[in-house]
mmJSON file of the N, C-alpha and C atoms, coordinates in Angstrom:
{"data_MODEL":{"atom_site":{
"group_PDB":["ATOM","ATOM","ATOM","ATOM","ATOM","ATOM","ATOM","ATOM","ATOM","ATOM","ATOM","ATOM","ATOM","ATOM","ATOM","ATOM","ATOM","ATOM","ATOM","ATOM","ATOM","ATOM","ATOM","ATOM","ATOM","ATOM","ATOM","ATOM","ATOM","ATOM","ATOM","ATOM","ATOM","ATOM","ATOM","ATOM","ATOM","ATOM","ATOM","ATOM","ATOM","ATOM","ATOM","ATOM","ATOM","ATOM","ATOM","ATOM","ATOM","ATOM","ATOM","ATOM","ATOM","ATOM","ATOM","ATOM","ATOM","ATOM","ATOM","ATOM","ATOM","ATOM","ATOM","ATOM","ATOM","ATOM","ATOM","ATOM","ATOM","ATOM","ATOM","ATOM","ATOM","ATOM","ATOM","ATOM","ATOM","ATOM","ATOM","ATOM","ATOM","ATOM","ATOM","ATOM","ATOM","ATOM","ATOM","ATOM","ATOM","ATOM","ATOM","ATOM","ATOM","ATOM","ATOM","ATOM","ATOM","ATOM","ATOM","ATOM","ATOM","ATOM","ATOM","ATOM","ATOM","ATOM","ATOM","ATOM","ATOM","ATOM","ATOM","ATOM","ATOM","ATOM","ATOM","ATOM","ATOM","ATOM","ATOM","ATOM","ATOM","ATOM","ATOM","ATOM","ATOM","ATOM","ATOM","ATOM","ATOM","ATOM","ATOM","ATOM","ATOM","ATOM","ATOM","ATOM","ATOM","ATOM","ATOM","ATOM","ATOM","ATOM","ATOM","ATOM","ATOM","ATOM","ATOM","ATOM","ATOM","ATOM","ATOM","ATOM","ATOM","ATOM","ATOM","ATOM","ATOM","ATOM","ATOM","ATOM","ATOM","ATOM","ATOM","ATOM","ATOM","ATOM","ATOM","ATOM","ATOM","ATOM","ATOM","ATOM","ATOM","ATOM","ATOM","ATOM","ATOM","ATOM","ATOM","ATOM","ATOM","ATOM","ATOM","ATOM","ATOM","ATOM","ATOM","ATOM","ATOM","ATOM","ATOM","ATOM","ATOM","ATOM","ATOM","ATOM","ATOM","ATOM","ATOM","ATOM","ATOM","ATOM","ATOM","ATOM","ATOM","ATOM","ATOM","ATOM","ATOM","ATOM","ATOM","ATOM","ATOM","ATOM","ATOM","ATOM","ATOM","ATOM","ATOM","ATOM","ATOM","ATOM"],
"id":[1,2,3,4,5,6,7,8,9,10,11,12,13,14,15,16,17,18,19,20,21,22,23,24,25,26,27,28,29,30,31,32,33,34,35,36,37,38,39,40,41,42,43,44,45,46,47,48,49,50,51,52,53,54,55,56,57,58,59,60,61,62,63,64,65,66,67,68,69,70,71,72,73,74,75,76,77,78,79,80,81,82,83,84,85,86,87,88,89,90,91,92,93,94,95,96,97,98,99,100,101,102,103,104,105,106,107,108,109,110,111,112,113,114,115,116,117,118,119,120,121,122,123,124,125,126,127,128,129,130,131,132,133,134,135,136,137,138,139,140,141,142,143,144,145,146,147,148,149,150,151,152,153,154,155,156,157,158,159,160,161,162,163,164,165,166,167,168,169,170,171,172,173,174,175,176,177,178,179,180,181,182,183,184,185,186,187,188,189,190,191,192,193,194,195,196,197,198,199,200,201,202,203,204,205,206,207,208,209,210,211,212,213,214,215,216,217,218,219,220,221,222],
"type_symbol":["N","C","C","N","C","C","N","C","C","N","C","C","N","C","C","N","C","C","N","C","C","N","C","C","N","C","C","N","C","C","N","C","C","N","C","C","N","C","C","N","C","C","N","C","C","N","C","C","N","C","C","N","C","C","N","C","C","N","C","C","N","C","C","N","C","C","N","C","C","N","C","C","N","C","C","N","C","C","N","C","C","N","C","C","N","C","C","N","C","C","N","C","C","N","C","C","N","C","C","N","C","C","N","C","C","N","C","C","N","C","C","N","C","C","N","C","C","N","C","C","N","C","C","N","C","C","N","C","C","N","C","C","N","C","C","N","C","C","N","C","C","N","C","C","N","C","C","N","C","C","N","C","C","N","C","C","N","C","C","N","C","C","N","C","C","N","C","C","N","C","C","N","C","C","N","C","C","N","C","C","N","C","C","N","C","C","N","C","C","N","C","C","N","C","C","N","C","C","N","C","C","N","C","C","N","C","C","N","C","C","N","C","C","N","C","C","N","C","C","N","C","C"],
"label_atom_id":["N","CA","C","N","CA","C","N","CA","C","N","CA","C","N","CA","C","N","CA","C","N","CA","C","N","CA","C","N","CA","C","N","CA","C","N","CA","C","N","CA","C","N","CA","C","N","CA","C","N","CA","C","N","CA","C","N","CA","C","N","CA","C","N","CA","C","N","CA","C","N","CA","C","N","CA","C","N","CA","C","N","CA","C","N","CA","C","N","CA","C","N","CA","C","N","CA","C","N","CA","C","N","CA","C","N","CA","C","N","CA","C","N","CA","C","N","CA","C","N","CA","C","N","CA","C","N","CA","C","N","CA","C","N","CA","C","N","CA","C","N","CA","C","N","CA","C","N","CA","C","N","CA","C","N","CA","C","N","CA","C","N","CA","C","N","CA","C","N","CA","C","N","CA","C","N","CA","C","N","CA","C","N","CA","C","N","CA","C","N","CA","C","N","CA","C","N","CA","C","N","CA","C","N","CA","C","N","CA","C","N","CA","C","N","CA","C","N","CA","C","N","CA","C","N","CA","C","N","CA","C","N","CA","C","N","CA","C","N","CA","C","N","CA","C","N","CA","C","N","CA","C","N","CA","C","N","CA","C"],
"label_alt_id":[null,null,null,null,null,null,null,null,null,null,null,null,null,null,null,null,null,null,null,null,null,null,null,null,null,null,null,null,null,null,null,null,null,null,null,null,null,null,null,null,null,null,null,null,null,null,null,null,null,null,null,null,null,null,null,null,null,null,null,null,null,null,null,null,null,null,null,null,null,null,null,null,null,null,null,null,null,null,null,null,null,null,null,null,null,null,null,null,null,null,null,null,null,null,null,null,null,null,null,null,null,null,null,null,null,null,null,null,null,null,null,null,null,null,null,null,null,null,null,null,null,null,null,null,null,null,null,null,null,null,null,null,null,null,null,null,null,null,null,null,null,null,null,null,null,null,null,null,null,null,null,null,null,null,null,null,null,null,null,null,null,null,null,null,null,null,null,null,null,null,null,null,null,null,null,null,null,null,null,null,null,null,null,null,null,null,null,null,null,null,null,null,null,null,null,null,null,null,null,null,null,null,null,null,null,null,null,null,null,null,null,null,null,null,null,null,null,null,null,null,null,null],
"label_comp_id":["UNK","UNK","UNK","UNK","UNK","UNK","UNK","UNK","UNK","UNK","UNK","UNK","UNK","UNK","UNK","UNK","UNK","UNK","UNK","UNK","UNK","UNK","UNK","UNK","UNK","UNK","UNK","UNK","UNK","UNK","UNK","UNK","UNK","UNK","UNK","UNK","UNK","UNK","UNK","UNK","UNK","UNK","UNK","UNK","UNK","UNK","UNK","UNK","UNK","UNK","UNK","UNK","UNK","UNK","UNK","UNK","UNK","UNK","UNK","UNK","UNK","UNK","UNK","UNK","UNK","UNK","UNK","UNK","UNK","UNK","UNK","UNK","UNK","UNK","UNK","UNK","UNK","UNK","UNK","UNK","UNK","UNK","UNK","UNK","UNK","UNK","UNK","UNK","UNK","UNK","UNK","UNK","UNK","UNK","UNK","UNK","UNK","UNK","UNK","UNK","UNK","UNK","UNK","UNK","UNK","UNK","UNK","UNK","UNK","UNK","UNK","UNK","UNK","UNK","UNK","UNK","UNK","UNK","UNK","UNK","UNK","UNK","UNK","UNK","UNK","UNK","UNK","UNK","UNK","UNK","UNK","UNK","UNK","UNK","UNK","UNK","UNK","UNK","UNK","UNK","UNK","UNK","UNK","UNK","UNK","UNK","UNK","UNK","UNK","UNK","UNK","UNK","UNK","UNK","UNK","UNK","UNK","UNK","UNK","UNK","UNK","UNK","UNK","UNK","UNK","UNK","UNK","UNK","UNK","UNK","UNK","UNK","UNK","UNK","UNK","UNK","UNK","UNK","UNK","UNK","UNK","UNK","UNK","UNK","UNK","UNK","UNK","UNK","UNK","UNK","UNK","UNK","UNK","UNK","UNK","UNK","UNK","UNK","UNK","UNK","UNK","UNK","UNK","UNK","UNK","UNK","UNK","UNK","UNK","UNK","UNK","UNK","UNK","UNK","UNK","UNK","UNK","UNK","UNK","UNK","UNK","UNK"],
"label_asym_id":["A","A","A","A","A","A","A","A","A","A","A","A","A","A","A","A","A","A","A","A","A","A","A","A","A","A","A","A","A","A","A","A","A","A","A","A","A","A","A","A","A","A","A","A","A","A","A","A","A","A","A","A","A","A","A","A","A","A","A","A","A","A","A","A","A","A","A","A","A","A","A","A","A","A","A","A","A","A","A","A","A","A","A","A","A","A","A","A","A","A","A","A","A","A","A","A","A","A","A","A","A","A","A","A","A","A","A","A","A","A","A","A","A","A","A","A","A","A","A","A","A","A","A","A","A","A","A","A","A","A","A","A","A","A","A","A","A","A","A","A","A","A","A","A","A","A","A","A","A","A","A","A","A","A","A","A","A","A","A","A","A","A","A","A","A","A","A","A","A","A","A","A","A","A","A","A","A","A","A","A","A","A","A","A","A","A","A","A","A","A","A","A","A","A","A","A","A","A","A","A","A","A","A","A","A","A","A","A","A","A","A","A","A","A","A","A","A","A","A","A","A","A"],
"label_entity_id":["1","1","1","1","1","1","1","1","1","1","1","1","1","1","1","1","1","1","1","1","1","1","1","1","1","1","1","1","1","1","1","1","1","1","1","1","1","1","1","1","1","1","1","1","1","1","1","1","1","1","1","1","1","1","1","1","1","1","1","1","1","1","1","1","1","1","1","1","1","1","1","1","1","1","1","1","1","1","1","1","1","1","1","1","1","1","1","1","1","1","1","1","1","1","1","1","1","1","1","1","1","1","1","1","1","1","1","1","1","1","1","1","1","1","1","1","1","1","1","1","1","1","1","1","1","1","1","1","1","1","1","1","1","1","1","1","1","1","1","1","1","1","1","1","1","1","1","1","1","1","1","1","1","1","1","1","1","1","1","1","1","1","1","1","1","1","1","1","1","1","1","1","1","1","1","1","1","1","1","1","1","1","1","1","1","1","1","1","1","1","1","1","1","1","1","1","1","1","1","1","1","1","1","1","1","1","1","1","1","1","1","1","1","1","1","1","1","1","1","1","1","1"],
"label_seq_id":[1,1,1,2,2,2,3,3,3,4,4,4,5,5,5,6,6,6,7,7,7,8,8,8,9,9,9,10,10,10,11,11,11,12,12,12,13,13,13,14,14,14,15,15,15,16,16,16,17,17,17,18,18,18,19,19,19,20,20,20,21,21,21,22,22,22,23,23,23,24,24,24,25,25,25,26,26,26,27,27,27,28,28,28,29,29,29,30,30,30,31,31,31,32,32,32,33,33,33,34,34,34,35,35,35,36,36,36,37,37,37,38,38,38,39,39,39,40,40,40,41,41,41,42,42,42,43,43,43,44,44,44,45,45,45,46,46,46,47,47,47,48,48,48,49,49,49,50,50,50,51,51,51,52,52,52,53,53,53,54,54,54,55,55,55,56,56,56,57,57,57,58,58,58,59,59,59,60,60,60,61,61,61,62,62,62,63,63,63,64,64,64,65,65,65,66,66,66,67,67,67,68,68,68,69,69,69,70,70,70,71,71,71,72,72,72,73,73,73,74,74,74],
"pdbx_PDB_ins_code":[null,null,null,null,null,null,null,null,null,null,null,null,null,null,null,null,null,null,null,null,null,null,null,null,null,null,null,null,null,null,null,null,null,null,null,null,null,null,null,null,null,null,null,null,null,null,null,null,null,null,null,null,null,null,null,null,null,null,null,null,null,null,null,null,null,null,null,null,null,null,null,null,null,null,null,null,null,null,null,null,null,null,null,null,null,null,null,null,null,null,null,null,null,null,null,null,null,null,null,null,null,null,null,null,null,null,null,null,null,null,null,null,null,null,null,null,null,null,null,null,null,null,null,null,null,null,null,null,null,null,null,null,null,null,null,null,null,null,null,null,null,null,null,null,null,null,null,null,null,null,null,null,null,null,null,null,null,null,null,null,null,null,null,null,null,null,null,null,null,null,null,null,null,null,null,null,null,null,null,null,null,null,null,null,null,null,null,null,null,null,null,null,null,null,null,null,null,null,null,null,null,null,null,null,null,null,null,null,null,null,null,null,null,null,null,null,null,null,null,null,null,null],
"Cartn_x":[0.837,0.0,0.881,0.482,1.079,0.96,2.005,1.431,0.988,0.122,-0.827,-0.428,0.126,0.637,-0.282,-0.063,-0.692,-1.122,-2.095,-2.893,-3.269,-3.351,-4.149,-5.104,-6.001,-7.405,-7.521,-7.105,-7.104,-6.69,-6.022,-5.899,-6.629,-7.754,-8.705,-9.857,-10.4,-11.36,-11.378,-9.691,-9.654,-9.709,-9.231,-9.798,-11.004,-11.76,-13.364,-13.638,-13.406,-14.074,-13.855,-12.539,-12.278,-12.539,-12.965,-13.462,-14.856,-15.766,-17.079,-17.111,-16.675,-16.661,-16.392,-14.997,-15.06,-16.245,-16.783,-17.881,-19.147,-19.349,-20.426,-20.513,-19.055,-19.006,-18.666,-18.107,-17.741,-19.248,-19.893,-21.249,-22.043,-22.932,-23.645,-23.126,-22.054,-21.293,-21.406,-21.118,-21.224,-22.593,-22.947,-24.889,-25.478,-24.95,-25.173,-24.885,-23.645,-23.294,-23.673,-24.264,-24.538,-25.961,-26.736,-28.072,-27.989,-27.54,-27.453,-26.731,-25.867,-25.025,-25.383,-25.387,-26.114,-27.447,-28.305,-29.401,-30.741,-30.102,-31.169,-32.264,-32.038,-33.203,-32.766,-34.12,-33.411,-33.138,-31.979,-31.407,-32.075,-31.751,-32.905,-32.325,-31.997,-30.737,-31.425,-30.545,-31.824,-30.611,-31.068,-30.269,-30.172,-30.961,-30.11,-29.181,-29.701,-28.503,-27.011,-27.198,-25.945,-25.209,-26.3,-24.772,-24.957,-26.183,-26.029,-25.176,-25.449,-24.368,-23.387,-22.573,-21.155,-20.462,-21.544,-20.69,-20.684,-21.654,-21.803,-20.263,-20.226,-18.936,-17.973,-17.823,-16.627,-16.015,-17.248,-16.842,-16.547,-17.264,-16.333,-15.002,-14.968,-13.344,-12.548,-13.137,-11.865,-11.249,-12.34,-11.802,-11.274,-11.743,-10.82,-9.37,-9.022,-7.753,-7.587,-7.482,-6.875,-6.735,-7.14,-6.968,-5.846,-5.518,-4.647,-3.393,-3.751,-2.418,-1.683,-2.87,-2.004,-1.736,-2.565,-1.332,-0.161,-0.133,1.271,2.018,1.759,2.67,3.637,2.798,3.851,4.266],
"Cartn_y":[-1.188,0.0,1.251,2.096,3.879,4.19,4.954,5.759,6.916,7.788,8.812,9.762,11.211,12.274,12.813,13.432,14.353,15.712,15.638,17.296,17.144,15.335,15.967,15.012,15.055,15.256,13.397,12.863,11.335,10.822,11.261,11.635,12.137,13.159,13.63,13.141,12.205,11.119,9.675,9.546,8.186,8.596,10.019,10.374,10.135,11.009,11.04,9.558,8.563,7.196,6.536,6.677,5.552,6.373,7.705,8.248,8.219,8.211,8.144,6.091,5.668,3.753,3.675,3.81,3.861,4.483,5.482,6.264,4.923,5.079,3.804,2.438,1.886,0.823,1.259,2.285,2.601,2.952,4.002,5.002,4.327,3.22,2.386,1.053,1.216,0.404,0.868,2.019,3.569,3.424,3.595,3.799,2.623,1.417,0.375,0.169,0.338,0.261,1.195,2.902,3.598,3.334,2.796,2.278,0.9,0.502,-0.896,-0.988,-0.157,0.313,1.291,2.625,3.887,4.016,4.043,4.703,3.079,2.069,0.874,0.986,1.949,2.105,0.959,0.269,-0.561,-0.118,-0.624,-0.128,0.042,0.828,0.83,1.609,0.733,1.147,1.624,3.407,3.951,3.929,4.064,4.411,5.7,7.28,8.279,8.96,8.053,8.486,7.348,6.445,5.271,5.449,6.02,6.205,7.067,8.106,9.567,10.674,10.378,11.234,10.805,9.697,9.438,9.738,9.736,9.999,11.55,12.532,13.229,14.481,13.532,13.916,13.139,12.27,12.144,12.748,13.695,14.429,15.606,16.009,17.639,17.365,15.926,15.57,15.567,15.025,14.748,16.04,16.839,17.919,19.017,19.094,20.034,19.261,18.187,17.044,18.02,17.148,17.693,19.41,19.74,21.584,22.085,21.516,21.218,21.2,19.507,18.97,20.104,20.573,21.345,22.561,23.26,24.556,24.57,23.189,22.767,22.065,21.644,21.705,22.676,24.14,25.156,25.826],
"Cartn_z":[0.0,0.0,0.0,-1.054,-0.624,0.404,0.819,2.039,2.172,3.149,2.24,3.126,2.212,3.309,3.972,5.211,6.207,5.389,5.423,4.84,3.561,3.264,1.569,1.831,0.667,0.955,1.09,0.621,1.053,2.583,3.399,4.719,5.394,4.957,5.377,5.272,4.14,4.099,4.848,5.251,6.013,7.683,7.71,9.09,9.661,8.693,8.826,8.886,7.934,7.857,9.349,9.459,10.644,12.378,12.172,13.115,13.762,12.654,12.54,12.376,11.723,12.074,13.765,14.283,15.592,16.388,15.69,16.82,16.822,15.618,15.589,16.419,16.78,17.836,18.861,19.337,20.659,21.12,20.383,20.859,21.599,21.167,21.416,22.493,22.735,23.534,25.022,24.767,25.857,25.929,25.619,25.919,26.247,26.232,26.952,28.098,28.502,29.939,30.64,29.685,30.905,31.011,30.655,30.559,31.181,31.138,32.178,33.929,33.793,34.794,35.859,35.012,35.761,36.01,35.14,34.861,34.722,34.524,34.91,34.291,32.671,31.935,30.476,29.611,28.776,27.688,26.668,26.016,24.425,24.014,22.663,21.548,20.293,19.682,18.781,18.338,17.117,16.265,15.149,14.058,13.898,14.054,14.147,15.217,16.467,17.904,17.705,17.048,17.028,15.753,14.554,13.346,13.015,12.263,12.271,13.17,14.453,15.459,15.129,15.259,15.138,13.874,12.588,11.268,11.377,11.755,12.026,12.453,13.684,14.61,14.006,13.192,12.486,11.507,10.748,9.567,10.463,11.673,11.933,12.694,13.368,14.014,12.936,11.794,10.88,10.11,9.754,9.463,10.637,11.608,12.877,12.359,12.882,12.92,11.624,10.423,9.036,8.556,9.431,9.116,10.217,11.641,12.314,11.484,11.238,10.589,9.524,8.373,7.593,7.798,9.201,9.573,10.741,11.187,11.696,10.632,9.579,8.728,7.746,7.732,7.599,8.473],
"occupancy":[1.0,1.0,1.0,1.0,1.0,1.0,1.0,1.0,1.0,1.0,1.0,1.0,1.0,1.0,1.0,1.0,1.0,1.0,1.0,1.0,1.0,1.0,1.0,1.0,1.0,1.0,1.0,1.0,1.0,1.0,1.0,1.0,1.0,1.0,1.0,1.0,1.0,1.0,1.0,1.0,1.0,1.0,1.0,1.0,1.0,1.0,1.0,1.0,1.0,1.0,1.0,1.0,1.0,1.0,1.0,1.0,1.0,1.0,1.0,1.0,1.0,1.0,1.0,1.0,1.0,1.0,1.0,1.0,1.0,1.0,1.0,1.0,1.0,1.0,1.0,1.0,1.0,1.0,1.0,1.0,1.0,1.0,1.0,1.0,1.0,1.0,1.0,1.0,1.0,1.0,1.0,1.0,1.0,1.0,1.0,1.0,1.0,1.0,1.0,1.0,1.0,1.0,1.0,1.0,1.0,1.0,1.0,1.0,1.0,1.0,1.0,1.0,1.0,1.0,1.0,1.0,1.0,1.0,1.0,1.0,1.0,1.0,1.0,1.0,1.0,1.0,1.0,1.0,1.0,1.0,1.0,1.0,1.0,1.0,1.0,1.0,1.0,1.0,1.0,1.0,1.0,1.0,1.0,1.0,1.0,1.0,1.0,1.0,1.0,1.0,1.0,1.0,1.0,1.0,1.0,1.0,1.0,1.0,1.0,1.0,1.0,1.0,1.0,1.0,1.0,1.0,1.0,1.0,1.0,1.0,1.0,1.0,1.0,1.0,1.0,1.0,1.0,1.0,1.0,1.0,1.0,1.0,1.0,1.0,1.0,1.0,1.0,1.0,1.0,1.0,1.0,1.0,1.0,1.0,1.0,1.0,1.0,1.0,1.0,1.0,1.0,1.0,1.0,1.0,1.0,1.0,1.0,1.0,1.0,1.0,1.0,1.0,1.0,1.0,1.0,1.0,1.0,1.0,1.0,1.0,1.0,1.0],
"B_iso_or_equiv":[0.0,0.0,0.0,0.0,0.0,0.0,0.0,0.0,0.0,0.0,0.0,0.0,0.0,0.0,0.0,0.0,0.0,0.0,0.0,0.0,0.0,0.0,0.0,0.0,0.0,0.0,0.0,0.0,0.0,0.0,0.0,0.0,0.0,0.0,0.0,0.0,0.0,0.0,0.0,0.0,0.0,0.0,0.0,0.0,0.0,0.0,0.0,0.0,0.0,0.0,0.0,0.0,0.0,0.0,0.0,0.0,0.0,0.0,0.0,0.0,0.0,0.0,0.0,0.0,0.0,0.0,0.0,0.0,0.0,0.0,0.0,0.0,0.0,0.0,0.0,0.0,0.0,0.0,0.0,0.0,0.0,0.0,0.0,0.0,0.0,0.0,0.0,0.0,0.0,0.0,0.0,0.0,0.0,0.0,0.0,0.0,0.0,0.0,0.0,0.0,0.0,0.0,0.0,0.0,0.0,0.0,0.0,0.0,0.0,0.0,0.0,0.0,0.0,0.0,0.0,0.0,0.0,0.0,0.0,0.0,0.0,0.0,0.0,0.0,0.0,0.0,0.0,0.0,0.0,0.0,0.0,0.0,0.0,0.0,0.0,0.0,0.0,0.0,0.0,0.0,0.0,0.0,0.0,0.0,0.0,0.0,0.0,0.0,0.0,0.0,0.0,0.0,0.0,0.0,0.0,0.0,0.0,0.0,0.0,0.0,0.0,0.0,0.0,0.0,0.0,0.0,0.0,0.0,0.0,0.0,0.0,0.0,0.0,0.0,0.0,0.0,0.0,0.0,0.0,0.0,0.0,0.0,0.0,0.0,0.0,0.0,0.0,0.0,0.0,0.0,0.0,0.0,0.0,0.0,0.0,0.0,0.0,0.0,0.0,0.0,0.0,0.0,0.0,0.0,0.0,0.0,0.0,0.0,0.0,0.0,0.0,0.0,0.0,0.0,0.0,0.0,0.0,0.0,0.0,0.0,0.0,0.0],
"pdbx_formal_charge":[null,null,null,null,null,null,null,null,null,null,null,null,null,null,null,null,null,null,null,null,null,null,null,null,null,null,null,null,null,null,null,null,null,null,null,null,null,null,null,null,null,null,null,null,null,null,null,null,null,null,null,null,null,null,null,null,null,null,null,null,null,null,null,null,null,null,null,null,null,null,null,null,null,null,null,null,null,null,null,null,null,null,null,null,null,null,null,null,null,null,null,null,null,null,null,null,null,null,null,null,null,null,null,null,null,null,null,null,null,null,null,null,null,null,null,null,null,null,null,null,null,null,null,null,null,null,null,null,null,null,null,null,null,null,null,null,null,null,null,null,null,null,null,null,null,null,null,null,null,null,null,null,null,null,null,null,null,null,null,null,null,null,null,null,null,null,null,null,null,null,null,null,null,null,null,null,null,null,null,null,null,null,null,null,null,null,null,null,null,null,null,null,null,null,null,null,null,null,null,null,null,null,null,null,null,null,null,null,null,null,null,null,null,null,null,null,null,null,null,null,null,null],
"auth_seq_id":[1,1,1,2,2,2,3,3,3,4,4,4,5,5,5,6,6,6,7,7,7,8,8,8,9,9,9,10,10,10,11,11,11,12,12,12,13,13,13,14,14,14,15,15,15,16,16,16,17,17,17,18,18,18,19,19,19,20,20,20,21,21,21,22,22,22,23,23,23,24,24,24,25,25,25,26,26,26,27,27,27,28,28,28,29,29,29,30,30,30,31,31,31,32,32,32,33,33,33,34,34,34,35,35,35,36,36,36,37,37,37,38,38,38,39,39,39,40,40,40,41,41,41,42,42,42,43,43,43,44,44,44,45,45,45,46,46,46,47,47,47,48,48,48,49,49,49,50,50,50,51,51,51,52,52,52,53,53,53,54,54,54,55,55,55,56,56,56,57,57,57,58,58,58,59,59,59,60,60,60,61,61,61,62,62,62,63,63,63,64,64,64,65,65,65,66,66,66,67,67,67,68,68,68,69,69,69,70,70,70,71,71,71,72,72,72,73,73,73,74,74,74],
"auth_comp_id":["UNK","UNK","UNK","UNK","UNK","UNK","UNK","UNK","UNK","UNK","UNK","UNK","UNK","UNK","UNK","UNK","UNK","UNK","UNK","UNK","UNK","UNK","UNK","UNK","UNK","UNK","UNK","UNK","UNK","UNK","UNK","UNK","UNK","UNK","UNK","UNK","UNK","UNK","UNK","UNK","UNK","UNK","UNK","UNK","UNK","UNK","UNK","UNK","UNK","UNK","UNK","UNK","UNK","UNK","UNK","UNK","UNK","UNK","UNK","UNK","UNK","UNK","UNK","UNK","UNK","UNK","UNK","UNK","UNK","UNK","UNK","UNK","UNK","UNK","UNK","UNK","UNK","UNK","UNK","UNK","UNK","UNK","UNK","UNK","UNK","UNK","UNK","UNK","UNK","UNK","UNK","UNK","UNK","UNK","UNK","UNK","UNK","UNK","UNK","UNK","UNK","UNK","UNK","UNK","UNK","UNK","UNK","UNK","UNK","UNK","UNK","UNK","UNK","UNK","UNK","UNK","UNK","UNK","UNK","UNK","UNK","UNK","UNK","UNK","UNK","UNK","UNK","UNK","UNK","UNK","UNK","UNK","UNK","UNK","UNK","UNK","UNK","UNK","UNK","UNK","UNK","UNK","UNK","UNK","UNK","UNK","UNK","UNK","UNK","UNK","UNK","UNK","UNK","UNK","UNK","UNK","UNK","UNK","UNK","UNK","UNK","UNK","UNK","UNK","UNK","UNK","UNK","UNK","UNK","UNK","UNK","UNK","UNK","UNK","UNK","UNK","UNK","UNK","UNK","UNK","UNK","UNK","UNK","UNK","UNK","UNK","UNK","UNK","UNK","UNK","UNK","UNK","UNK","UNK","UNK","UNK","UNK","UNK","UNK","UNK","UNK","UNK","UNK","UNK","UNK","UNK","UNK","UNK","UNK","UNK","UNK","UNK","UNK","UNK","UNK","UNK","UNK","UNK","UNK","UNK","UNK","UNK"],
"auth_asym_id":["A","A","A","A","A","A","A","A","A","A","A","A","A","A","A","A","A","A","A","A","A","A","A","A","A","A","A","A","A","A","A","A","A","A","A","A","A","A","A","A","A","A","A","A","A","A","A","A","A","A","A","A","A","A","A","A","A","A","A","A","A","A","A","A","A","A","A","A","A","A","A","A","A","A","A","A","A","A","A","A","A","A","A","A","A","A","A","A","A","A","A","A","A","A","A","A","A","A","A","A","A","A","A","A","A","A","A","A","A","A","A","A","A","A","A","A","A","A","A","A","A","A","A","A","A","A","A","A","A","A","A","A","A","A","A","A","A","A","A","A","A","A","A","A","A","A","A","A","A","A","A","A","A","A","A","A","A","A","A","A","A","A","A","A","A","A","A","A","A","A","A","A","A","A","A","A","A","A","A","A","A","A","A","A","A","A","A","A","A","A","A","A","A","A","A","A","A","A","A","A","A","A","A","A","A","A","A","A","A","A","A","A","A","A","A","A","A","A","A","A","A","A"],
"auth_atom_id":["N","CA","C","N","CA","C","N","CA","C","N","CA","C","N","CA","C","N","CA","C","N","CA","C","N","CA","C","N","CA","C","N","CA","C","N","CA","C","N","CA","C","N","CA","C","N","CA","C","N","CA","C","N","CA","C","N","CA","C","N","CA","C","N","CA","C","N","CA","C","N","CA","C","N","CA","C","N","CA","C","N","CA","C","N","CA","C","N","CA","C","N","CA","C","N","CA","C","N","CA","C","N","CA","C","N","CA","C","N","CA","C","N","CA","C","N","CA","C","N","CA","C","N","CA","C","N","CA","C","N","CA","C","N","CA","C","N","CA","C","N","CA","C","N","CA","C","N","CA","C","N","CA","C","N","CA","C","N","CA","C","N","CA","C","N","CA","C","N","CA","C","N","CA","C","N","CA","C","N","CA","C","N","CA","C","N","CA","C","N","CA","C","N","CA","C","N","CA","C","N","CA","C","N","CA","C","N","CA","C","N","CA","C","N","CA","C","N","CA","C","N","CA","C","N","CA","C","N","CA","C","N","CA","C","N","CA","C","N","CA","C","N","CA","C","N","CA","C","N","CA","C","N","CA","C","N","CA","C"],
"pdbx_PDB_model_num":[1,1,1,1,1,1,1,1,1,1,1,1,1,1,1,1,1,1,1,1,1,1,1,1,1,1,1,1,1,1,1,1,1,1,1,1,1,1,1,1,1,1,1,1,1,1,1,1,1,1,1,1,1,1,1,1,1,1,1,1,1,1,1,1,1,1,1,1,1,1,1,1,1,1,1,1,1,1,1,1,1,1,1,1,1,1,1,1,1,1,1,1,1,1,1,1,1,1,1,1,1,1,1,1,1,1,1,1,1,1,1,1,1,1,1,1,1,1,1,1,1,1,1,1,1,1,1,1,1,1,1,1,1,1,1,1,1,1,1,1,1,1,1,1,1,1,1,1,1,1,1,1,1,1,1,1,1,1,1,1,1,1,1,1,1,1,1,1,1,1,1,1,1,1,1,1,1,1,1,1,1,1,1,1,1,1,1,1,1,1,1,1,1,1,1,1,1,1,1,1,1,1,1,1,1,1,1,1,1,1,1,1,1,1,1,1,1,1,1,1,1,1]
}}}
């Protein structure tokens, strides 16, 4: 595999992907235990609180991250 530099736009799409993928299994993971754990309410998995939010927050993490990266790179 190439390897893909810091600050171009292919770096900035694999941010977003694997930011918003992680959100999607961590999110709902989190909201299980605090629903089983804390709050002793049952768990009820939606599709816009478990992958809309997380892709959501992966496209503005990935771009904060990648706009970072390329003004610490000059």
């Amino acid at each position: 595999m190439s390897k893909v530099k810091k600050g171009s736009i292919k770096h900035l799409i694999l941010q977003i992907l694997s930011i918003a993928i992680a959100g999607m299994i961590l999110w709902p993971l989190f909201d299980l235990i605090v629903c089983k754990i804390f709050t002793h309410t049952e768990f009820v998995y939606s599709v816009p609180e478990h992958v809309v939010e997380p892709i959501t927050f992966g496209c503005i993490l990935g771009i904060v991250f990648w706009v970072l990266d390329k003004k610490s790179k000059k």
